[in-house]
C-alpha atoms as a printed R data frame, in Angstrom:
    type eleno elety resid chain resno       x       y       z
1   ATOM     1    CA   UNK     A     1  94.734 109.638  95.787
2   ATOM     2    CA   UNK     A     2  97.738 107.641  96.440
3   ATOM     3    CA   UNK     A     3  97.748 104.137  94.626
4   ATOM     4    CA   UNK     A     4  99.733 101.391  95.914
5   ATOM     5    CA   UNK     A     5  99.899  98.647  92.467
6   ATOM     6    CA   UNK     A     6 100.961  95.214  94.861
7   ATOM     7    CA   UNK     A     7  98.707  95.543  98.067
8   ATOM     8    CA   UNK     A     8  99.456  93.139 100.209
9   ATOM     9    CA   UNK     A     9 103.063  93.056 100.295
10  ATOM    10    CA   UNK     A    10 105.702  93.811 102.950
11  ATOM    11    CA   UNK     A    11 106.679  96.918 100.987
12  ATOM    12    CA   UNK     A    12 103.192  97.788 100.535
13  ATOM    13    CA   UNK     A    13 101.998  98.025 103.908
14  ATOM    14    CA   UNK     A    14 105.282  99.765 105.164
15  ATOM    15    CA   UNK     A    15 104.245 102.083 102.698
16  ATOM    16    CA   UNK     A    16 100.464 102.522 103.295
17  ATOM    17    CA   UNK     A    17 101.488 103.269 107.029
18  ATOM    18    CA   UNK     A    18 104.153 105.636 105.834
19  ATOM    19    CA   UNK     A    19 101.706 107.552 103.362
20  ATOM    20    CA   UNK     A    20  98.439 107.742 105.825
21  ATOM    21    CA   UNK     A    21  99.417 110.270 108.415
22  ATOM    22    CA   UNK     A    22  99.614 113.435 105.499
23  ATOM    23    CA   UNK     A    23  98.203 111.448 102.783
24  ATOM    24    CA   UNK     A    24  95.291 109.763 104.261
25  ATOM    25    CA   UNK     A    25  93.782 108.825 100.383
26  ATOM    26    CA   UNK     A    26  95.238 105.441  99.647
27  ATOM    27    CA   UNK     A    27  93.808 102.816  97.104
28  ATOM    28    CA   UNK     A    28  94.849  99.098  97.632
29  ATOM    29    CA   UNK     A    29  95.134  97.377  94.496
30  ATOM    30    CA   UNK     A    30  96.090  93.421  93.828
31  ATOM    31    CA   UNK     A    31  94.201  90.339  93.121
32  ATOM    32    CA   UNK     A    32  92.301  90.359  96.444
33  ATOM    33    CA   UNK     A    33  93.387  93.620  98.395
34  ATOM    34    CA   UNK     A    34  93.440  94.133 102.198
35  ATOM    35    CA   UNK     A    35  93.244  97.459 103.525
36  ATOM    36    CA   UNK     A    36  95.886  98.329 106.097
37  ATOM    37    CA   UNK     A    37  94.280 102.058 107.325
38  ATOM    38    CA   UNK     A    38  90.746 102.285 108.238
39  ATOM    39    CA   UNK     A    39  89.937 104.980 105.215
40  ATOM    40    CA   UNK     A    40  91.647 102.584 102.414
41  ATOM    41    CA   UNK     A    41  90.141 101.901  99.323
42  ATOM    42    CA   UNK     A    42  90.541  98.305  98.244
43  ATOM    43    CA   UNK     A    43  90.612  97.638  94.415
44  ATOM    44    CA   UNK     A    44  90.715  94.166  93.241
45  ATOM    45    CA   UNK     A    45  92.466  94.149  89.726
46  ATOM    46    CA   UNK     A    46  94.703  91.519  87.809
47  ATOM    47    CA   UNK     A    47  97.688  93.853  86.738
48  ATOM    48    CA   UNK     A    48  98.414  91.822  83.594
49  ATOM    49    CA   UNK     A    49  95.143  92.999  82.407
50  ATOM    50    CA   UNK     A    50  95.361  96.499  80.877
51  ATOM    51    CA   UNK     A    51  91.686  97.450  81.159
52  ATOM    52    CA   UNK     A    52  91.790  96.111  85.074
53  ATOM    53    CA   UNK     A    53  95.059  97.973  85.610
54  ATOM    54    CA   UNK     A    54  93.853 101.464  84.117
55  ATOM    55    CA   UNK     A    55  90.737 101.814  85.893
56  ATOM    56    CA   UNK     A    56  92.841 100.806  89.335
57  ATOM    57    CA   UNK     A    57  95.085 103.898  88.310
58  ATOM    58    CA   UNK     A    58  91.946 105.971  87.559
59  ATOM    59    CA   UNK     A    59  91.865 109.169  89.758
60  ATOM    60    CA   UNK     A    60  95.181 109.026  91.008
61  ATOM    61    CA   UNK     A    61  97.746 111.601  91.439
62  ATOM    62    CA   UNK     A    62 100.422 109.093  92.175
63  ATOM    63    CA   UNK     A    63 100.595 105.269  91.559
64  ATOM    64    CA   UNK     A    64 103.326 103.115  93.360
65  ATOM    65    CA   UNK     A    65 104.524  99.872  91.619
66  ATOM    66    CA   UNK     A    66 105.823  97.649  94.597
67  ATOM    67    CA   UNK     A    67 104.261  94.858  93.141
68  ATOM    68    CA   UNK     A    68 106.078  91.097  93.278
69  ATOM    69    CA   UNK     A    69 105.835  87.966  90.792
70  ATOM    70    CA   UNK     A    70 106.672  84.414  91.732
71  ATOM    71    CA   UNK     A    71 110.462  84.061  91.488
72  ATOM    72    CA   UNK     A    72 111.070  82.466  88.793
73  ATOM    73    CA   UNK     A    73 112.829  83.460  85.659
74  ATOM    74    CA   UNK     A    74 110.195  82.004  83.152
75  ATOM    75    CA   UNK     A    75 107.604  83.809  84.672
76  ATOM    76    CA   UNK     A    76 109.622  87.095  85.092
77  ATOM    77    CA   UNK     A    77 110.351  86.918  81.689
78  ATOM    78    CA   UNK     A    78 107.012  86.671  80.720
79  ATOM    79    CA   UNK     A    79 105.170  89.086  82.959
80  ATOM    80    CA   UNK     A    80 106.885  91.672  84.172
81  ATOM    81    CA   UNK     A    81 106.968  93.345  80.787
82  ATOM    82    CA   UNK     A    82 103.323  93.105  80.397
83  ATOM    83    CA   UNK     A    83 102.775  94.674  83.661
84  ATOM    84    CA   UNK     A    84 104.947  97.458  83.284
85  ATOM    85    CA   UNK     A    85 103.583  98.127  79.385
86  ATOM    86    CA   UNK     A    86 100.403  98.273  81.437
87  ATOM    87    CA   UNK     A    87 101.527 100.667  84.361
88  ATOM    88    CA   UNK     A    88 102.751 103.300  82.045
89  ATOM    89    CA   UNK     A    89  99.880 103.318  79.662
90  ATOM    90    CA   UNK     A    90  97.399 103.477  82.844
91  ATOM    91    CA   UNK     A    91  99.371 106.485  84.225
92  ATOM    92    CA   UNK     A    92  99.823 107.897  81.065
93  ATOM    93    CA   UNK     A    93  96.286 107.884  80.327
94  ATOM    94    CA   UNK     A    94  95.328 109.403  83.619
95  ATOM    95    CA   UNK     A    95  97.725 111.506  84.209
96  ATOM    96    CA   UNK     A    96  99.517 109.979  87.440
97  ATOM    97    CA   UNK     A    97 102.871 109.752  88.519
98  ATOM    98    CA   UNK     A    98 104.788 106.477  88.820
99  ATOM    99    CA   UNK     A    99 106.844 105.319  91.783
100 ATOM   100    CA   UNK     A   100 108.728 101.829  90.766
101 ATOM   101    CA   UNK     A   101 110.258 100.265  93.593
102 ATOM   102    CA   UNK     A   102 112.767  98.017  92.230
103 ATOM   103    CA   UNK     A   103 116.103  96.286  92.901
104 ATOM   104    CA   UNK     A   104 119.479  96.191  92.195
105 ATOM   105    CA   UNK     A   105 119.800  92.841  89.535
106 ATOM   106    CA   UNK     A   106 120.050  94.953  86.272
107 ATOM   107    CA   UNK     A   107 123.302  96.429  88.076
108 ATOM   108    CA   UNK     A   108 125.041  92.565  87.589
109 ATOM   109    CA   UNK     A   109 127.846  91.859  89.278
110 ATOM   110    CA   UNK     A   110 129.619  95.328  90.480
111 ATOM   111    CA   UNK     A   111 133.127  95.804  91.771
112 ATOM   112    CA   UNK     A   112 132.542  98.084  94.302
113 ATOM   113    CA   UNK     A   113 129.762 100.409  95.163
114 ATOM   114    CA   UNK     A   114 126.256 100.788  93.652
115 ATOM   115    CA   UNK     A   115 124.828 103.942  92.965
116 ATOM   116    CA   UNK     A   116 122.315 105.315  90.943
117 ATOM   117    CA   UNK     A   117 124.578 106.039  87.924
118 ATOM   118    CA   UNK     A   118 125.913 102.314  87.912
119 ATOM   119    CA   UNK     A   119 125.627 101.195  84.186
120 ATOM   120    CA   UNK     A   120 122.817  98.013  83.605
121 ATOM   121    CA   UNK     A   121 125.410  94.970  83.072
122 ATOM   122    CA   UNK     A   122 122.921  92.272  84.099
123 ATOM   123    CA   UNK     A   123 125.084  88.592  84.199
124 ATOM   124    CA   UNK     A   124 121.474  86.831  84.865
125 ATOM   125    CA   UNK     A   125 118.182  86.630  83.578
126 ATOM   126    CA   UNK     A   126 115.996  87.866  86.188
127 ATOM   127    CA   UNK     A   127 118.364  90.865  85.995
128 ATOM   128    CA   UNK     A   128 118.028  91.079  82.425
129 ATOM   129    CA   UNK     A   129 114.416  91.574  82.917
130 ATOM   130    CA   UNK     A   130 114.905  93.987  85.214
131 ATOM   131    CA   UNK     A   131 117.211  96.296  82.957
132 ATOM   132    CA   UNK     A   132 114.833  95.654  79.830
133 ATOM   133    CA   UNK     A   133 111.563  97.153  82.333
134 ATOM   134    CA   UNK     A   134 113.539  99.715  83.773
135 ATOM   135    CA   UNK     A   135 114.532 100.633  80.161
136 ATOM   136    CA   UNK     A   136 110.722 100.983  79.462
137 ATOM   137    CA   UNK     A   137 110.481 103.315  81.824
138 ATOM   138    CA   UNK     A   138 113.968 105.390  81.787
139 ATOM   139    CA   UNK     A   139 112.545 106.058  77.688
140 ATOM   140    CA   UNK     A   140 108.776 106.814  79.010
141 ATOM   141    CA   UNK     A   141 110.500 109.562  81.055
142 ATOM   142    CA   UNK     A   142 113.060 110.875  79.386
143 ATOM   143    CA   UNK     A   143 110.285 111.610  76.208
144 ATOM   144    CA   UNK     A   144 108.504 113.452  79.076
145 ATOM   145    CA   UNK     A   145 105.423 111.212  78.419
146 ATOM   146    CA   UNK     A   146 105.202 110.460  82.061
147 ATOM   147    CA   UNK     A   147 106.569 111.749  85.077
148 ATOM   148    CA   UNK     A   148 108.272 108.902  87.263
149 ATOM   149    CA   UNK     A   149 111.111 107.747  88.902
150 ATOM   150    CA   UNK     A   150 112.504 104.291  89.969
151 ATOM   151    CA   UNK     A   151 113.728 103.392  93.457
152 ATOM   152    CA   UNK     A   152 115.879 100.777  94.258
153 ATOM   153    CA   UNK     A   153 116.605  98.981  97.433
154 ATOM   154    CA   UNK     A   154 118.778  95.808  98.064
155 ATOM   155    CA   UNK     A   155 117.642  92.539  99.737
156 ATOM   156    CA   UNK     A   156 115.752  93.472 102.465
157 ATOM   157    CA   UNK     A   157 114.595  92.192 106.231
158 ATOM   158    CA   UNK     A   158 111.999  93.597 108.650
159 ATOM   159    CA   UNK     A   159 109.004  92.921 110.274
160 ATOM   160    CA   UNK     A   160 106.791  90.398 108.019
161 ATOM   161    CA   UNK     A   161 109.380  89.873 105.627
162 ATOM   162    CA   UNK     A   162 108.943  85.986 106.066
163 ATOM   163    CA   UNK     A   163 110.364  85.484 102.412
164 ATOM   164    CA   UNK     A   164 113.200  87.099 103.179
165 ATOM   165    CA   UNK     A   165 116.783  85.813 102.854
166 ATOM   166    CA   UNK     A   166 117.737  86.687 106.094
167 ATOM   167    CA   UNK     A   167 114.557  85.585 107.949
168 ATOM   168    CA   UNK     A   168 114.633  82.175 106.688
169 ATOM   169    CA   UNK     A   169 118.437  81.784 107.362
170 ATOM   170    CA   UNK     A   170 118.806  83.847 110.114
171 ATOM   171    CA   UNK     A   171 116.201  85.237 112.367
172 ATOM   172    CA   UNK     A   172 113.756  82.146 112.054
173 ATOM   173    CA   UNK     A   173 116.326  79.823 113.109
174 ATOM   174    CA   UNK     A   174 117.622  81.762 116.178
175 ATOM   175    CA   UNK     A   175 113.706  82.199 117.027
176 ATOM   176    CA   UNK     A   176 113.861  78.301 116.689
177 ATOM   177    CA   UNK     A   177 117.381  77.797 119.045
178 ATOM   178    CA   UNK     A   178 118.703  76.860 115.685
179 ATOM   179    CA   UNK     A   179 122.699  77.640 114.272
180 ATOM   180    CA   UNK     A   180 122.109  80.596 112.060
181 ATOM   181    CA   UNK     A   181 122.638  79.943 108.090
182 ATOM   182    CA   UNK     A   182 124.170  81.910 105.024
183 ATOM   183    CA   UNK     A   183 125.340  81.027 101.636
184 ATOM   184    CA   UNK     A   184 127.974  82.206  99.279
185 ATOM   185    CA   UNK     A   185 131.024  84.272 100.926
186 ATOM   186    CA   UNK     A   186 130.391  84.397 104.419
187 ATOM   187    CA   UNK     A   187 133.314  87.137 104.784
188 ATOM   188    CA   UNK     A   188 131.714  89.212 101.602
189 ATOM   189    CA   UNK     A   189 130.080  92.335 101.838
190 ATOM   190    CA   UNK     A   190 126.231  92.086 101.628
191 ATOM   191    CA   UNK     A   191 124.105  95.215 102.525
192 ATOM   192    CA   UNK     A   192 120.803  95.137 103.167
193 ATOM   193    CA   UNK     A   193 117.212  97.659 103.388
194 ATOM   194    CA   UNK     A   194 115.383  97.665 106.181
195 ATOM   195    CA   UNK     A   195 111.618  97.797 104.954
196 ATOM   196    CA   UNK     A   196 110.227 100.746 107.588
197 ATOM   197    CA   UNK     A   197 113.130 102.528 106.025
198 ATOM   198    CA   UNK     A   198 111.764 101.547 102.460
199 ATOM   199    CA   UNK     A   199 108.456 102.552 103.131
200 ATOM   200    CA   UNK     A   200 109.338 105.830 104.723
201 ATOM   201    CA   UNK     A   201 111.664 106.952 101.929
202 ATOM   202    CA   UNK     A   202 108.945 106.077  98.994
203 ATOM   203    CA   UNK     A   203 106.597 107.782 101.143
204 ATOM   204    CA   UNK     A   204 108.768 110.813 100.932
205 ATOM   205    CA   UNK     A   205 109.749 110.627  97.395
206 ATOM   206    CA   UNK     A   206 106.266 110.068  96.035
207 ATOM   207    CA   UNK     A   207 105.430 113.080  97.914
208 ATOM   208    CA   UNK     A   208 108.343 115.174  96.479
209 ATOM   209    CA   UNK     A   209 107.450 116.543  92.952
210 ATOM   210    CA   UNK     A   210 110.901 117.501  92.748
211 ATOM   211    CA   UNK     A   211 112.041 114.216  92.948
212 ATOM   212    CA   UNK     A   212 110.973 113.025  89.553
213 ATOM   213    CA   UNK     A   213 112.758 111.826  86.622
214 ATOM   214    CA   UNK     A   214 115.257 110.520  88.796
215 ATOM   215    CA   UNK     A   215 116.572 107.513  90.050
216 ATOM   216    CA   UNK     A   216 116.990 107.282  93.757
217 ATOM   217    CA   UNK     A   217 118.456 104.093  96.293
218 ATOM   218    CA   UNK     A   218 117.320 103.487  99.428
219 ATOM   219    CA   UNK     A   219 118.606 104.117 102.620
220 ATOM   220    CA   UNK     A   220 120.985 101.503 103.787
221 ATOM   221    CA   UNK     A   221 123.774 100.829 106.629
222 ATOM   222    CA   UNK     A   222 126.828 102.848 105.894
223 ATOM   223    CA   UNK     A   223 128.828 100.593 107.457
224 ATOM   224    CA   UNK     A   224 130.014  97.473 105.188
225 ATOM   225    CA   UNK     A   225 128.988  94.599 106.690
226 ATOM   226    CA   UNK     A   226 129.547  91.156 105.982
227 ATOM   227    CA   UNK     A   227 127.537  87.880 106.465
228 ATOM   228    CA   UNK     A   228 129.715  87.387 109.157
229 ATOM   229    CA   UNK     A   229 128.971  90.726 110.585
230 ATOM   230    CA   UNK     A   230 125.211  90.490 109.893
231 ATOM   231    CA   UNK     A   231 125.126  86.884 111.716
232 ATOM   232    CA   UNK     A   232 127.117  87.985 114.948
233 ATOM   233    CA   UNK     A   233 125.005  90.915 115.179
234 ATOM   234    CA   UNK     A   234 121.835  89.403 115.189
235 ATOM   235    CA   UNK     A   235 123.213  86.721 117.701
236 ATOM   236    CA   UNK     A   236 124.184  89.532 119.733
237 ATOM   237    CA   UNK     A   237 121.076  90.813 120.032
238 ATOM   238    CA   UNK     A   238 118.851  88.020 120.531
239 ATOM   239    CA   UNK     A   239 121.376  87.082 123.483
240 ATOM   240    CA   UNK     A   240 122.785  83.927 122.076
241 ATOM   241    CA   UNK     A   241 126.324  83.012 121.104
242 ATOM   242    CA   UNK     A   242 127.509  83.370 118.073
243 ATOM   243    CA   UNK     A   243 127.704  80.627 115.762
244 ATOM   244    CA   UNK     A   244 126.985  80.366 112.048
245 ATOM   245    CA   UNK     A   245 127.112  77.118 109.266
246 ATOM   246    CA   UNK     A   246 127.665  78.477 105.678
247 ATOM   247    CA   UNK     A   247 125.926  76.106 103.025
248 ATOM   248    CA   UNK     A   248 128.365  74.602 100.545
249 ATOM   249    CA   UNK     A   249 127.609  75.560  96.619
250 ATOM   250    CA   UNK     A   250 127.213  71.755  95.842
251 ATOM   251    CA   UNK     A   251 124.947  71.185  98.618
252 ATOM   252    CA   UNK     A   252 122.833  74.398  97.751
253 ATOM   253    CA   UNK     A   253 122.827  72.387  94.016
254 ATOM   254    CA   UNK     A   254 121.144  69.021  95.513
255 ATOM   255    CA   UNK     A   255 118.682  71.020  97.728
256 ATOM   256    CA   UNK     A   256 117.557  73.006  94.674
257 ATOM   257    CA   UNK     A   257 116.442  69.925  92.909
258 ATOM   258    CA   UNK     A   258 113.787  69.943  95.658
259 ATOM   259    CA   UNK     A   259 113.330  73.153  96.600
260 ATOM   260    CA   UNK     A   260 112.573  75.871  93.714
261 ATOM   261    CA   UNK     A   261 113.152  79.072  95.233
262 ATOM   262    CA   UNK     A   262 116.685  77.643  95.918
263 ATOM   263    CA   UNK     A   263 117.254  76.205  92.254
264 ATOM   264    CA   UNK     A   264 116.242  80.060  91.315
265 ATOM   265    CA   UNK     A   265 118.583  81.632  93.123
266 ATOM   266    CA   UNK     A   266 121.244  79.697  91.732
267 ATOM   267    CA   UNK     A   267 122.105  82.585  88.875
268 ATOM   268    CA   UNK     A   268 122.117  85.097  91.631
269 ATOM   269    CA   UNK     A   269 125.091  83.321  93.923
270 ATOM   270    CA   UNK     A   270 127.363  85.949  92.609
271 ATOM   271    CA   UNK     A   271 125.363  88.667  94.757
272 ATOM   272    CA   UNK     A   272 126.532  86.606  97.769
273 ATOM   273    CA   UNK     A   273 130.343  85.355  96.549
């Protein structure tokens, strides 16, 4: 049984359709679970709640954490420890292996390239939360209490990835006949993961007992492209001409006053400058 903790999610259903041709035993598991394969199992479970979270885990032989919270800092702060705490003791207690998919904030600002031996240095505090959980874990397997591994991917784009940065700046307004958006350093190198490629890759990692007790990074353009880059490209392709308006950091400011997702990405500008 293959346990995917954060049904419902882009990640997750890249994932469940990645898993179901050679692993056809897949249990759903969120709040209120949708099955995305005919066999699925659907699992309704809060995973703040420990009880809830270990009988979700129960019978599996590996357990995928791809779950998201609301982005906000306060609530990060808050939660995600709890839910990891509760991960590890479900899939210690049952004997599963642990998949985290996470992302790059614990890495803070980086001159140069990322790569799985990049020291935490978080300069925020949703990265700060990410270091401390992905401390929990790095100590859960290096005691050999639990077999795992964490796999990180960078902002990412694809199909249903509606919260996306790039869909709301990008693809939605070409859709729309609209001048494309970014933020931050247009001219700056930003890479992105595209999520078929995310799913595909945990699919073949949580399928690889070899590949535990690592840390891996997803597969990503070699190429280093810029928001410039990524903007002309897409304009390319959806046959329009390219054209692009780059949000100034005092405007961004004013708009997060009304908007909260914007105001919350204010601490991560330095991903994008």
């Amino acid at each position: 049984m293959h346990t995917i903790l954060g049904a419902n999610g882009v990640i997750a259903r890249e994932l469940s359709g990645a898993l179901f041709a050679s692993s056809p035993a897949i249990r759903q598991v969120s709040r209120n679970p949708r099955r995305v394969n005919p066999t699925d199992e659907a699992v309704a479970a809060d995973l703040l709640d420990a009880r809830a979270t270990a009988r979700a885990v129960s019978g599996s032989e590996v357990a995928y954490l791809v779950a998201g919270l609301k982005y906000d800092a306060t609530v990060w702060q808050e939660q995600w420890p709890r839910v990891m705490r509760n991960v590890i003791d479900a899939c210690r207690r049952h004997g599963s292996r642990l998949v985290f998919f996470d992302n790059v904030y614990a890495y803070g600002r980086v001159d140069g390239p990322m790569t799985e031996e990049t020291p935490f240095n978080p300069v925020s505090r949703k990265g700060e939360v990410r270091a401390r959980i992905a401390t929990m874990l790095l100590e859960e397997m290096h005691s050999g209490n639990l077999q795992a591994m964490i796999v990180r991917a960078a902002d990412f784009y694809g199909p249903g990835a509606e919260n996306s940065f790039p869909h709301a700046t990008v693809f939605k307004r070409l859709k729309a006949g609209k001048t494309p958006q970014w933020i931050g350093n247009p001219d700056a190198v930003h890479t992105f993961t595209f999520t078929p490629d995310a799913g595909r890759a945990l699919a073949v990692l949580g399928r690889s007992p070899d590949a535990f007790g690592q840390t891996w990074h997803l597969p990503t353009t070699r190429e280093p492209l810029s928001g410039t880059g990524f903007v002309r490209l897409a304009c390319e392709l959806a046959g329009r001409p390219f054209r692009i308006q780059v949000a100034p950091r005092w405007l961004l400011r004013i708009m997060g006053i009304f908007m909260p997702v914007l105001r919350e990405n204010e601490e991560m500008m330095y991903q994008f400058e």
